[in-house]
C-alpha positions in Angstrom: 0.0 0.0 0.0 1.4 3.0 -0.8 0.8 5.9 1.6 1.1 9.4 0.7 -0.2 10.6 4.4 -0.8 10.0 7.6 -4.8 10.5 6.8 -5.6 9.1 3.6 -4.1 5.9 2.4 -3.7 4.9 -1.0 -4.2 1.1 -2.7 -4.7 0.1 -6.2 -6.5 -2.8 -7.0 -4.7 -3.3 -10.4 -1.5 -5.9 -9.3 -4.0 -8.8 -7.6 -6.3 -8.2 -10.8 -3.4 -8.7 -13.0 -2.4 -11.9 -10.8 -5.2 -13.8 -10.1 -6.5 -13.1 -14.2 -2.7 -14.1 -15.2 -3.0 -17.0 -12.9 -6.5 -18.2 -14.3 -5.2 -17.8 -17.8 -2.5 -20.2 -16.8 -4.4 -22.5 -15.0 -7.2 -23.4 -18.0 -4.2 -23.6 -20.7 -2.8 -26.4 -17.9 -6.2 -27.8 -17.5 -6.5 -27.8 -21.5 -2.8 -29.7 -21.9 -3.6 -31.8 -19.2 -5.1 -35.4 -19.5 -6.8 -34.8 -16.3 -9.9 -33.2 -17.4 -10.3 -34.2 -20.8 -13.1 -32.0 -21.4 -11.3 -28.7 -21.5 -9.5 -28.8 -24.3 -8.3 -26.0 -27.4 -11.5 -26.8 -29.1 -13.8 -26.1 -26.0 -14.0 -21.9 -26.4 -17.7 -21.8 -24.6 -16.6 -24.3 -21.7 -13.3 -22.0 -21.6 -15.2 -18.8 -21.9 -17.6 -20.5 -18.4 -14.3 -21.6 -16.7 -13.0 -17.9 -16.9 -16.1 -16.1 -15.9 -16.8 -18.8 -12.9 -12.7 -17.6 -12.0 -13.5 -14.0 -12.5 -16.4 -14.2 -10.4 -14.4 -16.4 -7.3 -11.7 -14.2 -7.4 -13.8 -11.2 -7.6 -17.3 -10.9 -6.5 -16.0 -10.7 -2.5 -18.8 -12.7 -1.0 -18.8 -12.8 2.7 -19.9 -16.0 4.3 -19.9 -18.2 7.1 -20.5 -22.0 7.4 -21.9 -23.9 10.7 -21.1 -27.2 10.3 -23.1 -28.6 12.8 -26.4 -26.9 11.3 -25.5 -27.4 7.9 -26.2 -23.6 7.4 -24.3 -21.1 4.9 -25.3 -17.5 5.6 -24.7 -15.3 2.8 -23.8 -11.4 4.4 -23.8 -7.9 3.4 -25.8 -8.4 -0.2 -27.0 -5.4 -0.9 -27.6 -3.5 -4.2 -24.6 -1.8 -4.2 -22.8 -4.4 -3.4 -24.2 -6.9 -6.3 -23.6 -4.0 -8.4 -19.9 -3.2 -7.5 -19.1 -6.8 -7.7 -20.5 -7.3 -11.3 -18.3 -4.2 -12.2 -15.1 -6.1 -10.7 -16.2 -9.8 -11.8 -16.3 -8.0 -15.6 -12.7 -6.1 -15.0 -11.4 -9.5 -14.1 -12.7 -11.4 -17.1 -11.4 -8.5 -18.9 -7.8 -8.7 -17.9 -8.0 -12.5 -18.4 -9.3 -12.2 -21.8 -6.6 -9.2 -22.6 -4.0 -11.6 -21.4 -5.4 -14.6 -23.2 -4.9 -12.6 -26.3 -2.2 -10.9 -26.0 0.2 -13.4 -24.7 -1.3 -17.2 -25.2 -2.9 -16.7 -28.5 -1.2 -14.5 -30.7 2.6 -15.8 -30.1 0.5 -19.4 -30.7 -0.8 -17.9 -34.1 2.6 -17.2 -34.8 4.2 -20.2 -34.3 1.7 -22.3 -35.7 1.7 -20.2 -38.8 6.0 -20.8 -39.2 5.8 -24.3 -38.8 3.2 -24.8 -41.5 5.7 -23.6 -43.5 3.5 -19.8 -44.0 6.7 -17.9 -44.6 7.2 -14.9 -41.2 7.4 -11.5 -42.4 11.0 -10.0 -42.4 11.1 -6.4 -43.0 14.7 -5.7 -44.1 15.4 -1.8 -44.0 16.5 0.1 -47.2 20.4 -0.1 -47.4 20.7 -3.3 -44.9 23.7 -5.6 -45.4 21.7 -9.0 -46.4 23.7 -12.4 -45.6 24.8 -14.3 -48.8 22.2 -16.4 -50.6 19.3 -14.0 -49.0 17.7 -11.3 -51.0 17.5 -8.1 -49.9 15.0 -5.6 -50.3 13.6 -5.1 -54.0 13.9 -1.7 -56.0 16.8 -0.8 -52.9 
């Protein structure tokens, strides 16, 4: 927490939303390489897409709760309109961050590769004027 008084403190929300998104990111590409729940796999985008909001919403929505074991009771506290409200807005930043992350980091660098090894040739862009290694052509009309 950063403090910039002795009367007001300051805290940002941003570095847990960028964990626990980055860490459910990384957990369903596990679960998807993993023989453990064959279900969830590359080719299951809607069970994914339910897998990261359930995440987003665990990590999120702040329910407070208490269990008595004995009674078998679980008491839900402190659900109020606002609250419901201001937990929807933070269950959608975290889906958010895990879907910015998802395709930003997992999916594009996948595209990539996948594209190189089925022989789709990468685009080079050699500058105007660049020594070129022998047997390599070099920019045209340079």
């Amino acid at each position: 927490m950063i403090q910039i008084s002795d009367v007001m403190p300051v805290s940002t929300e941003l570095p847990g939303l960028i964990t626990t998104s980055a860490m459910t990111v990384a957990i369903i590409q596990w679960l998807k390489n993993t023989k453990l729940v064959p279900f969830i796999d590359q080719h299951s985008s809607t069970l994914n897409r339910v897998v990261g909001w359930c995440a987003a919403f665990i990590s999120a929505a702040g329910l407070h709760y208490t269990w008595d074991a004995s009674t078998g009771t679980l008491t839900l506290m402190n659900i109020h309109v606002a609250s419901i409200m201001h937990g929807a807005a933070d269950v959608t930043k975290s889906y958010a961050f895990q879907w910015l992350i998802y395709k930003g980091i997992v999916q594009a660098p996948a595209r990539d590769v996948a594209a190189v090894t089925e022989g789709v040739p990468a685009k080079v862009v050699v500058p105007a004027g660049a020594v070129v290694a022998a047997g390599e052509q070099g920019p045209k009309g340079g």
